[in-house]
C-alpha positions as CSV (number, residue, x, y, z in Angstrom):
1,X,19.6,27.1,14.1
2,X,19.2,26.2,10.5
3,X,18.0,22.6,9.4
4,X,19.7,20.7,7.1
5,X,18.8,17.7,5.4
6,X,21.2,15.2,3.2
7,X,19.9,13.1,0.8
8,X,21.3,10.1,-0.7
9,X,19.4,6.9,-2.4
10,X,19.2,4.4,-4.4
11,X,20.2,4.8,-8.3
12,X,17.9,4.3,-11.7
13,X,18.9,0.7,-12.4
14,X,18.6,-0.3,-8.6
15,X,15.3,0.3,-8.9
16,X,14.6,-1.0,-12.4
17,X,14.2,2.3,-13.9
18,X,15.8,2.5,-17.4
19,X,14.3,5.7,-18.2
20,X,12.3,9.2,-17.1
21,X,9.1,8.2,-18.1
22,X,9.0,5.0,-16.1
23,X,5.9,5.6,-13.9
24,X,7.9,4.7,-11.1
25,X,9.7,7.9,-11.8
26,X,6.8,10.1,-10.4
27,X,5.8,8.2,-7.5
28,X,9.7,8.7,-6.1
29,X,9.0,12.1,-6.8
30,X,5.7,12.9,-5.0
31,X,7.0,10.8,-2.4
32,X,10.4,13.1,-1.8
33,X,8.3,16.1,-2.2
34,X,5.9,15.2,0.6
35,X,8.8,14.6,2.6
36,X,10.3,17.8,1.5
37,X,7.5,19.7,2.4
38,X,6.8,18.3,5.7
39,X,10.5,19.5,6.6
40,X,9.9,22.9,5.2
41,X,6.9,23.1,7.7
42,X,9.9,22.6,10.2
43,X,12.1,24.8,9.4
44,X,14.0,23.2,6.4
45,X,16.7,26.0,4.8
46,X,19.3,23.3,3.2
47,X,19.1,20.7,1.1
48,X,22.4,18.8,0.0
49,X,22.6,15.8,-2.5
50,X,26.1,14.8,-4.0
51,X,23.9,14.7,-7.3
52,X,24.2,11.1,-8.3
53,X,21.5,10.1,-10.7
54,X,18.9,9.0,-9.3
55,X,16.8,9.4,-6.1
56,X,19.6,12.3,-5.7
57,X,19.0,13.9,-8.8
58,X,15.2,13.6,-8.8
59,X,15.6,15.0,-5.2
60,X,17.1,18.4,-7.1
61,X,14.6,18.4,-9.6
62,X,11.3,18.5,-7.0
63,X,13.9,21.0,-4.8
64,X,14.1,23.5,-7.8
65,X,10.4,22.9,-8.4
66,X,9.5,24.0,-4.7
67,X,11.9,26.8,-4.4
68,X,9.8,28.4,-6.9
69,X,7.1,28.7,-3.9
70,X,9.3,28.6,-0.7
């Protein structure tokens, strides 16, 4: 069976992020690639984001960043 996972979340000014170098920028992203990577331990072949900015798009960037190693 091959494991999918959706992501969806919050966008920049939901969160009070104007900007990429808000610091909050790099905590959503070691966050979703913790999460990431503890799926990929599982069995994780699909990720699929509508790619909104925000969590969706920073989702892509730490996904291209990992596929580099998985």
């Amino acid at each position: 069976m091959v494991k999918r996972l959706v992501v969806t979340g919050y966008r920049p000014h939901e969160l009070g992020i104007f900007n990429e170098t808000h610091p909050g920028v790099a905590i959503i992203k070691e966050a979703l690639r913790q999460q990431l990577l503890a799926q990929l331990d599982e069995g994780l072949e699909w990720v699929i984001v509508s790619g909104q900015l925000g969590v969706e798009a920073w989702t892509c960037d730490v996904v291209r960043n990992l596929k580099r190693w998985y």
